[in-house]
C-alpha positions as CSV (number, residue, x, y, z in Angstrom):
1,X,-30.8,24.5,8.3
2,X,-30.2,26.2,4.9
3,X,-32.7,27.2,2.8
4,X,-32.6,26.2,-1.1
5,X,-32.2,29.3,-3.5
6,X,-35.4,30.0,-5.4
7,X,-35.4,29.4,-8.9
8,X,-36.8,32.1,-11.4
9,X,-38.1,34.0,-8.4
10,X,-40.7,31.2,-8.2
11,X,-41.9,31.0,-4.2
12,X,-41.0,27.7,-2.3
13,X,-44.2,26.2,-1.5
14,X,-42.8,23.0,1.1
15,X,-41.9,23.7,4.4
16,X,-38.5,22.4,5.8
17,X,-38.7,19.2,7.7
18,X,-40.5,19.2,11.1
19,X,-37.9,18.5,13.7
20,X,-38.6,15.7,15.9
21,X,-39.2,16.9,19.6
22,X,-36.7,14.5,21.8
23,X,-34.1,14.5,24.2
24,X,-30.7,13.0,23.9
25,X,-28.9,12.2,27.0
26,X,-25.1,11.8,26.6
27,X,-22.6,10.3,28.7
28,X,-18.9,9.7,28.5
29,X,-18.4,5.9,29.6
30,X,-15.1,5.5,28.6
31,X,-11.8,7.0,26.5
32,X,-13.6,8.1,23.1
33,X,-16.5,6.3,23.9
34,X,-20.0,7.9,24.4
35,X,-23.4,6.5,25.2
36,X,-26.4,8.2,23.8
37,X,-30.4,7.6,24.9
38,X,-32.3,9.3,22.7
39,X,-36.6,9.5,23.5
40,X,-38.4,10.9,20.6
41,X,-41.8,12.3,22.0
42,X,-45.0,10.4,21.5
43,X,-46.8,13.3,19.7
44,X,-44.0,12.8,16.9
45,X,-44.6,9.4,16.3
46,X,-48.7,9.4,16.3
47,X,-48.6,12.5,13.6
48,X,-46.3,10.3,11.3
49,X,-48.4,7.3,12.2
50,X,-51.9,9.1,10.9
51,X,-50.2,10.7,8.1
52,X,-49.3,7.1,6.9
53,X,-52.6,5.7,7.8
54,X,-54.4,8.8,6.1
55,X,-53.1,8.0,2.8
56,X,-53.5,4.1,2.9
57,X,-57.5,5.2,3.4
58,X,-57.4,6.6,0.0
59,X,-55.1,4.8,-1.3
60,X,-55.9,0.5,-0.2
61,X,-58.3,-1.7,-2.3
62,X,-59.9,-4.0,1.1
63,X,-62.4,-6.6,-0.1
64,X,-65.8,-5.5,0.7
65,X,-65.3,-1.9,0.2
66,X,-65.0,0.8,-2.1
67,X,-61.7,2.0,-3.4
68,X,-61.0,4.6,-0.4
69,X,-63.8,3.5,1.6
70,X,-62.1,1.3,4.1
71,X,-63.5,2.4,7.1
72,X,-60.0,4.0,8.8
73,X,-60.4,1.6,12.2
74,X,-60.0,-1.5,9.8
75,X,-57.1,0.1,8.0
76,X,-55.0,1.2,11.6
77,X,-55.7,-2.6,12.6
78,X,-54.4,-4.0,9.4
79,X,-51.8,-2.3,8.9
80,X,-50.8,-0.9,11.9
81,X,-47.3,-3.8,12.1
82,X,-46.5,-2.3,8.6
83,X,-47.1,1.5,9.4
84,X,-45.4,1.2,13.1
85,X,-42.2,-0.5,10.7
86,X,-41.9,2.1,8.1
87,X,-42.7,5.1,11.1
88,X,-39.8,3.5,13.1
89,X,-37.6,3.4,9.8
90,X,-38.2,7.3,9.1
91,X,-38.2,8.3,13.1
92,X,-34.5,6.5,13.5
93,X,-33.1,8.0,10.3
94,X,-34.2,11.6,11.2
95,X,-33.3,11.2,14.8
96,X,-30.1,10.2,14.3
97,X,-29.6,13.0,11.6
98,X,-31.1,15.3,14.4
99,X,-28.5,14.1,17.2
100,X,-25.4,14.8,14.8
101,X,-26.5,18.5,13.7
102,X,-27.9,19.7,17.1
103,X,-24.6,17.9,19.4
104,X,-21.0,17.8,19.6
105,X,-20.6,14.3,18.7
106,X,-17.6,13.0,15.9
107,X,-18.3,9.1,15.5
108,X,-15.6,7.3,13.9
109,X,-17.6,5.0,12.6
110,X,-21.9,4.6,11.9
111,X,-23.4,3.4,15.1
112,X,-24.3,-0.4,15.0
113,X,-27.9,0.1,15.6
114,X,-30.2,-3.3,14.7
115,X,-33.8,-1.7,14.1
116,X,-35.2,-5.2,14.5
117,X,-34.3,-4.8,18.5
118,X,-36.3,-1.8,18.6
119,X,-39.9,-1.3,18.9
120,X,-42.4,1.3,18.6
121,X,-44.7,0.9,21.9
122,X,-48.3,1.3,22.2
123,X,-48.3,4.2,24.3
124,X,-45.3,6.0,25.6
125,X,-42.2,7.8,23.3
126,X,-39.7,6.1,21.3
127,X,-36.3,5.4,23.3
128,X,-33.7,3.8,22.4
129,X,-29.9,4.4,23.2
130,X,-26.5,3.1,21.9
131,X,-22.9,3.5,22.3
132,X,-20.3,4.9,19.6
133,X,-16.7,5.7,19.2
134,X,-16.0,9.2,19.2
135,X,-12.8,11.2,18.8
136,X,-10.7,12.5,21.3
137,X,-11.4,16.2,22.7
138,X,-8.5,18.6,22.7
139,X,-7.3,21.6,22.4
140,X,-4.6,22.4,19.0
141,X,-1.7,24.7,20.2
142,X,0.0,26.7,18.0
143,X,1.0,24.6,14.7
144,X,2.9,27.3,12.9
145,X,6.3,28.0,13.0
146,X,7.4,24.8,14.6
147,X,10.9,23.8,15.4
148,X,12.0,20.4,13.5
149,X,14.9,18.7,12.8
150,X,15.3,17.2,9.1
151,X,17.4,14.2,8.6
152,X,19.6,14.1,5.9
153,X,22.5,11.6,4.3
154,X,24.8,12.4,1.1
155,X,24.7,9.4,-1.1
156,X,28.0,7.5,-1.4
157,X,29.2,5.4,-4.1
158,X,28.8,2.2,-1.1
159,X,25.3,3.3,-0.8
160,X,24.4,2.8,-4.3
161,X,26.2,-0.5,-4.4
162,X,24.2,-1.8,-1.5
163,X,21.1,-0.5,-3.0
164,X,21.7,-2.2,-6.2
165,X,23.0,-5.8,-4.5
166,X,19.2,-5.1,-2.9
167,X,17.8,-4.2,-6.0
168,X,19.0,-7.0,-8.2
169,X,18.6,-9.9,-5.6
170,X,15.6,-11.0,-7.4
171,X,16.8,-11.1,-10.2
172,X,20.1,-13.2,-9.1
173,X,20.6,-17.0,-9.0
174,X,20.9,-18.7,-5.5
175,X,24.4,-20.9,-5.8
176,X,26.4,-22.5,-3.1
177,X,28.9,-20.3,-1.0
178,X,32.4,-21.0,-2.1
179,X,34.2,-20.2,1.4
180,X,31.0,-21.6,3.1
181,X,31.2,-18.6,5.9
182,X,28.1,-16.3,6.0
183,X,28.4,-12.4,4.7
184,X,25.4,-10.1,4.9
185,X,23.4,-10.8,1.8
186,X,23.7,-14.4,1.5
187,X,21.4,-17.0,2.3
188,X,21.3,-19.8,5.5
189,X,19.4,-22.7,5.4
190,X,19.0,-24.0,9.1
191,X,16.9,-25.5,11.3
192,X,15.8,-23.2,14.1
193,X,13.9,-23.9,17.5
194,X,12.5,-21.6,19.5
195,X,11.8,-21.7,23.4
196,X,10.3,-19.7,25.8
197,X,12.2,-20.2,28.9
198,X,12.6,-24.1,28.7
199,X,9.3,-25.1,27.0
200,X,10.0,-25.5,22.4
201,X,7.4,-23.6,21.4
202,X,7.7,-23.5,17.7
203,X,10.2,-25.4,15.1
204,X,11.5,-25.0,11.7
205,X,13.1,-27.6,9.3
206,X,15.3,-26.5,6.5
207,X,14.4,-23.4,6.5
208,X,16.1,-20.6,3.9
209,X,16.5,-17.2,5.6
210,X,18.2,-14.3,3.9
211,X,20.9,-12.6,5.9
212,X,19.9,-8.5,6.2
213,X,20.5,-6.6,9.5
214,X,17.0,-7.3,10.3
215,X,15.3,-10.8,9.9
216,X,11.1,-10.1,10.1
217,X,9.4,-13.5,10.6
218,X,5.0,-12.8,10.4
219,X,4.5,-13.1,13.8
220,X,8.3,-11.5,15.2
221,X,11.8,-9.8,14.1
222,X,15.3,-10.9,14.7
223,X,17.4,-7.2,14.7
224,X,21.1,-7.0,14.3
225,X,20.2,-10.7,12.7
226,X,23.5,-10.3,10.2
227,X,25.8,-9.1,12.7
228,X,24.7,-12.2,14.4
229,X,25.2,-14.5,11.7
230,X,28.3,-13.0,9.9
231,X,31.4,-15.8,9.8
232,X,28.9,-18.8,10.8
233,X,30.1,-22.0,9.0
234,X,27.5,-25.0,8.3
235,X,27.1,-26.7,11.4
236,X,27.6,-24.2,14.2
237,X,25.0,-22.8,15.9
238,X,24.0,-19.2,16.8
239,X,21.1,-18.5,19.1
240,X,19.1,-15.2,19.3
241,X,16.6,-13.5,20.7
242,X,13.1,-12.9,18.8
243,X,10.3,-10.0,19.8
244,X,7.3,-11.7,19.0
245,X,4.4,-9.6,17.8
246,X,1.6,-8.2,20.0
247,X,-0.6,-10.6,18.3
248,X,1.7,-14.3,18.6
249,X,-0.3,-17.3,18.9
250,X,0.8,-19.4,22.6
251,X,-0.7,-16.6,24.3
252,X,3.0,-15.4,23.4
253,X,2.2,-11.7,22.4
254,X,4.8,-9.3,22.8
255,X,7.0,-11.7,24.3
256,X,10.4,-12.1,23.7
257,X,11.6,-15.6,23.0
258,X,14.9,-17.3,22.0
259,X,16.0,-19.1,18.8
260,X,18.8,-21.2,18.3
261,X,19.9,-21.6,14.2
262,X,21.5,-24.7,13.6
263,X,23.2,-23.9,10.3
264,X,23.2,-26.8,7.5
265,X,24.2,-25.0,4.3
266,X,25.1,-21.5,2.9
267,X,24.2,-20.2,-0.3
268,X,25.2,-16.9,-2.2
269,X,23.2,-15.0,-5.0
270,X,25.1,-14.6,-7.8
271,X,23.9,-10.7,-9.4
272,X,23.4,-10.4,-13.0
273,X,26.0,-9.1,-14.8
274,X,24.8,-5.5,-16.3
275,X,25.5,-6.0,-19.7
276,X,24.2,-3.5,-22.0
277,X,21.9,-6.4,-23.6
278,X,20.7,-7.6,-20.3
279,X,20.1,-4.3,-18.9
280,X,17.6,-3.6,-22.0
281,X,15.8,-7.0,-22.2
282,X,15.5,-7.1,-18.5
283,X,14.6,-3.1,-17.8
284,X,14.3,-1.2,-20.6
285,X,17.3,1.1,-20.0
286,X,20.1,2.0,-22.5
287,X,22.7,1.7,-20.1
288,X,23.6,0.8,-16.4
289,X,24.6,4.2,-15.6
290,X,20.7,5.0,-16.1
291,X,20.1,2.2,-13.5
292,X,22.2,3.7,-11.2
293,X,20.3,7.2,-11.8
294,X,17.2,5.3,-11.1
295,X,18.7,3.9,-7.8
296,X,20.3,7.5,-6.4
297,X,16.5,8.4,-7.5
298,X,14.8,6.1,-5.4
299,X,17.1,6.6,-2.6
300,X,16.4,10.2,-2.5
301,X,12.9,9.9,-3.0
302,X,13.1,7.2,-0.3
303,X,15.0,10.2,1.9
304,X,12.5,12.2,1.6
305,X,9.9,9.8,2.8
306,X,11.9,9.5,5.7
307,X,12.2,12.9,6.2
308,X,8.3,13.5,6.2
309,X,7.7,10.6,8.1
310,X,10.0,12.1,11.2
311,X,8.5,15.7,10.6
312,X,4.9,14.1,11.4
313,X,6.1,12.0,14.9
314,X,7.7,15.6,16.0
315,X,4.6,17.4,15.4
316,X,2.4,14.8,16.9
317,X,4.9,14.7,19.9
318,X,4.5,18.1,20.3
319,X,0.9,18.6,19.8
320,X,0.1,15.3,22.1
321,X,2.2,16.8,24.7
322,X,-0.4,19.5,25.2
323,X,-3.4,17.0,25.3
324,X,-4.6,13.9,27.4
325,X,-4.1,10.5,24.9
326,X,-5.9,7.4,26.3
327,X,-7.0,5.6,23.3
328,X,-8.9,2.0,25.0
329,X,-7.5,-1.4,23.5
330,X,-11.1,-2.5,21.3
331,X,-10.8,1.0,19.7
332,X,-7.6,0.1,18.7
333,X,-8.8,-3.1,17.3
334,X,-11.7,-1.7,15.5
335,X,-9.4,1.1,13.7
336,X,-6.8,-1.3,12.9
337,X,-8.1,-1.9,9.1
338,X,-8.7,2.0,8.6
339,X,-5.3,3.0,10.1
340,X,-3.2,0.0,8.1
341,X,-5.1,1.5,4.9
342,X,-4.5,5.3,5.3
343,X,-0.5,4.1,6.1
344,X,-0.4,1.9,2.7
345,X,-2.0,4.8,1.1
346,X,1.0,7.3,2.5
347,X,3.7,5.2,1.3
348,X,1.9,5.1,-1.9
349,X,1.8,8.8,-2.1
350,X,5.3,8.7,-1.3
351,X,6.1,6.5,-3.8
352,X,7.2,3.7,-2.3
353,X,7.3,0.4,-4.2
354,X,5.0,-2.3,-3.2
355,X,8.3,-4.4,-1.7
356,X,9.4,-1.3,0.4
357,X,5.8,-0.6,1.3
358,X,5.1,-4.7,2.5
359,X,8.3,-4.3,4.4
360,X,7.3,-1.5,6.5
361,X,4.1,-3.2,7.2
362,X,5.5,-5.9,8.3
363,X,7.1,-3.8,11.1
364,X,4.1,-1.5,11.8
365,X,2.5,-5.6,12.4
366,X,5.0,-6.4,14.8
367,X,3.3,-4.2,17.4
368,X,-0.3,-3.9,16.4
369,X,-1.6,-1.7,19.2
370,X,1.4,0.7,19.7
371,X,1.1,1.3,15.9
372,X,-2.5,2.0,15.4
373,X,-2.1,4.2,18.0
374,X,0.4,6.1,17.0
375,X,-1.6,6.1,13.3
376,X,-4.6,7.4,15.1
377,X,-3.3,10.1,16.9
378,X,-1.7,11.3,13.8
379,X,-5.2,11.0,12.1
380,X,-6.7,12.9,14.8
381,X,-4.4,15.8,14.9
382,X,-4.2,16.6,11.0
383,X,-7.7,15.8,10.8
384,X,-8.7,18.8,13.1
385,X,-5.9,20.8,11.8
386,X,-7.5,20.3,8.4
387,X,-11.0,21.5,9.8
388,X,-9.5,24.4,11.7
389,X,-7.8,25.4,8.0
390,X,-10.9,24.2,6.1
391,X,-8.7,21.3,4.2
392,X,-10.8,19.4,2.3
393,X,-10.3,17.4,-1.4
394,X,-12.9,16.8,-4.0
395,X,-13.0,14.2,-6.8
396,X,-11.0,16.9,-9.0
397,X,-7.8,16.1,-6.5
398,X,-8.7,12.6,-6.5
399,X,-8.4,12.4,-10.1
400,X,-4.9,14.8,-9.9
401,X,-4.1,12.2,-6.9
402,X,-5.1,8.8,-8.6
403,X,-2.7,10.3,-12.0
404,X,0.1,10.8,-10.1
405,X,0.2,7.5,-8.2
406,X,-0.3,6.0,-12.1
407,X,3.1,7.8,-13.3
408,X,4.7,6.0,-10.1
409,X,3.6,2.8,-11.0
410,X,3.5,2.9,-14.3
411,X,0.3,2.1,-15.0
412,X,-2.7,3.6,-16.5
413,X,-5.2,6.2,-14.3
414,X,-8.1,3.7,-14.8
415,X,-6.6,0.6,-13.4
416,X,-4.6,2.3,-10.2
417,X,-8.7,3.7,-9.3
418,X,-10.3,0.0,-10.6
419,X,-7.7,-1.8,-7.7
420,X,-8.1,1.2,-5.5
421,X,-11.9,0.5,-5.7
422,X,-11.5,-3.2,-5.6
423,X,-9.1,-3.0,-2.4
424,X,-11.8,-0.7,-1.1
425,X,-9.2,2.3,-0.5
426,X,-10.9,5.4,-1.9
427,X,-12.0,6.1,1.6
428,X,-8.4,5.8,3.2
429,X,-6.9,7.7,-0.2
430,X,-9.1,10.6,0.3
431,X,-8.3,10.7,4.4
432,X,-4.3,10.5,3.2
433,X,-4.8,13.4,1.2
434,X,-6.6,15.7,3.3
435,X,-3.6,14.6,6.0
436,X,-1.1,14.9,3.6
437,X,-2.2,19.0,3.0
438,X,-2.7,19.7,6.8
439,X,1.0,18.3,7.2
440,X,2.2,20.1,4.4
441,X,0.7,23.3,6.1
442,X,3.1,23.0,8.8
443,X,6.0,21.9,7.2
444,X,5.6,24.9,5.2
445,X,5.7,27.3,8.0
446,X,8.4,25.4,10.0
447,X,11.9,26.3,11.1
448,X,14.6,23.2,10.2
449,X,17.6,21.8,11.5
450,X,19.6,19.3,9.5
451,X,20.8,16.4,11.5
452,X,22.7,13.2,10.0
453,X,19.8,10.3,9.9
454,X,19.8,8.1,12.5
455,X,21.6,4.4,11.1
456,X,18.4,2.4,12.7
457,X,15.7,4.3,10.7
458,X,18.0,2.8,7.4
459,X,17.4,-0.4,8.6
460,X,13.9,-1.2,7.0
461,X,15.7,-1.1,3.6
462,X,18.2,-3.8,5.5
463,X,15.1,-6.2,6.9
464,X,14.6,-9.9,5.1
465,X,11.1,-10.9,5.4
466,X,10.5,-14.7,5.8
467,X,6.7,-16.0,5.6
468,X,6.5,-18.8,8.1
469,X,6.0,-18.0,12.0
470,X,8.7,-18.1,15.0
471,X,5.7,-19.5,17.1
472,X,3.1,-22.0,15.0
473,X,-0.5,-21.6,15.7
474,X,-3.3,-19.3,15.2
475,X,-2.7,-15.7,15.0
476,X,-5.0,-13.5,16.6
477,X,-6.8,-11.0,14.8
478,X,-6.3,-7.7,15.9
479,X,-10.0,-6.4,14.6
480,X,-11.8,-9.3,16.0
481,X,-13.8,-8.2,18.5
482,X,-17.7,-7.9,19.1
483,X,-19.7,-5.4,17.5
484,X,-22.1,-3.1,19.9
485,X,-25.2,-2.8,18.6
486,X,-27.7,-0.3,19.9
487,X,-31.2,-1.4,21.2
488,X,-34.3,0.0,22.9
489,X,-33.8,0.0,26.7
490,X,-34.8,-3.1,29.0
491,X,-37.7,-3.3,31.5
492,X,-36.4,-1.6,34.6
493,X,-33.9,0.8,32.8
């Protein structure tokens, strides 16, 4: 333990803190799972115990006696539930210190320990033992001088009339389709059922769907949905198959089911036209040339997203392949929260809008446990490439941090850290950025090879997002699962 520096040479009088004389058993009982007994010797407690009751001698007013006269017998029997609480309070605290400094032991989260199921006993030490999520051991190989490939795309003039049609959708008017055949873009109302096997498991009535190449439902996606669809008239029918997410209600998880669209009307979106005036009221710009700018901009920026996104699942491929990953289902579920909050806070970073950012969510959803596990293996790595390097941030690069994602948004410093604080993602911000420079260590030192981008990692800018479910029902949540708490040990243990 380190010693403070003395001030104006004057000599430090008090001693460090006494460590507490116990032994801690450990014991792997599962993938990144430990269990820890931990018995704090008897001598321990009955020092803190008489130090307490020493001072409530001189300090208690009991009727009948003197100010500091209570004989001490009378004091200990008193007192002793109130001394044996505040003891127990101070032992856990210091213990539990004690077991992270002197052990190799990384929790990912505080242990659940309920001090009202643990007891000082008469006679005897203090044990009590727990279990907590731990990170996974293993061995970094070399992280320098990897070999990536970098995907790339030259912008054509389609590209930035696609991305426009996408961009000014909201702002269109929904009117009905002239020729009456579907085109990607436009909208189908239908009624859709879905079955699994021969059973209807779920129904929709009148339902309006935008046509993209991908149709996301909450609980399940449609892919090569507008392909599907294109040159359906009202009336026909198309029928397609849906993944359902991990999490489906039916006891339908991960599934794949089939939905038949009974098409009853097509409608169009009719674009603004980018008149000089409208392009000013509506955005602020001079000009629709400058929109376009803005577009090529975002697609770039958008590229580059991309393109650090890929660089981290090569390095975590090639870094997993040297180590053994066996992350259990409830950590999973516990870490889904963290891991869903460190990814909204790299997109953010990346500067991603909020539509682009609840698309890609709704993906990562799709899959719950494939995708916090791939989140948590990239935590892992760049975490312990970050200690290894000494990475850390401090509230200086927070500030920096929380002042650039305010020039993304447009919106002042103070409120992006007042809804960062209300949305209770400091925590994951700070992780994000720590991540951020270990990854930017090894994309620094890397050796590239450009390769045309894969067509199916566009296709999240192509994906329709409709809120109702394929499947009705309750959806389970993935975090919802029973705390552990830690307790003393049972008769017999």
């Amino acid at each position: 333990m380190s010693e403070e520096p003395l001030q104006d040479h004057a000599i430090a009088t008090e001693e460090a803190p006494k460590k507490l004389r116990q032994t801690v058993d450990i014991r792997d009982v599962g993938p990144c799972k430990k269990h820890i007994r931990v018995s704090v010797e008897r001598t321990d407690i009955d020092e803190r115990m008489s130090e307490h009751f020493s001072k409530l001698v001189k300090e208690s007013n009991v009727t009948g006696f003197r100010p500091g006269k209570a004989p001490r017998k009378l004091i200990e029997k008193r007192f002793h539930q109130d001394v044996a609480n505040q003891v127990k309070a101070e032992v856990l605290l210091a213990s539990l210190e004690q077991v992270g400094e002197d052990h190799d032991v990384a929790p990912l989260a505080p242990p659940a320990i309920d001090p009202d199921k643990i007891e000082i006993p008469r006679e005897g030490p203090l044990v009590y033992e727990f279990e907590v999520e731990v990170r996974p051991q293993f061995d970094l190989p070399p992280y320098r001088g990897m070999k990536l490939k970098r995907p790339v795309k030259n912008f054509t003039e389609d590209d930035i009339v696609e991305a426009r049609r996408r961009f000014l959708t909201s702002y269109g008017q929904i009117v009905p389709k002239e020729d009456g055949t579907i085109e990607p873009g436009d909208i189908a109302v239908c009624d859709v059922e879905v079955k699994s096997g021969d059973q209807v498991v779920g129904k929709l009535q009148e339902t309006q769907l935008r046509v993209e190449r991908t149709l996301a439902f909450k609980d399940g996606i449609i892919r090569k949905f507008a392909q599907q669809m294109q040159g359906a008239k009202a009336g026909d029918t198309r029928t397609m198959q849906v993944e359902l997410a991990s999490n489906a209600a039916g006891n339908l998880g991960g599934k794949t089911v089939e939905a038949t669209f009974i098409i009853k009307d097509i409608k169009t979106i009719r674009l603004p036209e980018l008149t000089p005036q409208y392009v000013q009221e509506t955005f602020g710009l001079a000009s629709a040339e400058i929109l376009d700018e803005m577009i090529r901009t975002a697609l770039r920026r958008n590229l580059e997203a991309e393109q650090r996104r890929s660089a981290r699942m090569q390095v975590l491929s090639q870094i997993a392949d040297a180590a053994t990953w066996e992350l259990p289902a409830d950590l999973l579920e516990r870490q889904y929260h963290r891991a869903r909050a460190r990814r909204i806070m790299e997109m953010r970073s990346d500067g991603l809008s909020d539509d682009e950012i609840a698309k890609r969510l709704r993906l990562m959803e799709q899959d719950i446990h494939a995708s916090t596990a791939l989140a948590l293996k990239e935590h892992f790595v760049l975490q312990k490439i970050a200690e290894v390097e000494k990475i850390e941030v401090d509230e200086k690069d927070l500030e920096d941090e929380i002042e650039r994602i305010a020039d993304q948004s447009g919106e002042s410093p103070r409120r992006v850290r007042a809804k960062l604080e209300k949305e209770d993602m400091i925590e994951a911000l700070m992780a994000e950025m720590v991540e951020r420079k270990a990854l930017d260590l090894i994309l620094d030192t890397a050796e590239y090879e450009d390769v045309s981008i894969d067509p199916e990692l566009e296709s999240e800018a192509d994906l329709a997002t409709v809120d109702v479910q394929a499947v009705p029902g309750e959806m389970r949540d993935p975090s919802a699962v029973a705390e552990v708490t830690a307790t003393a040990p049972q008769e017999g243990k």
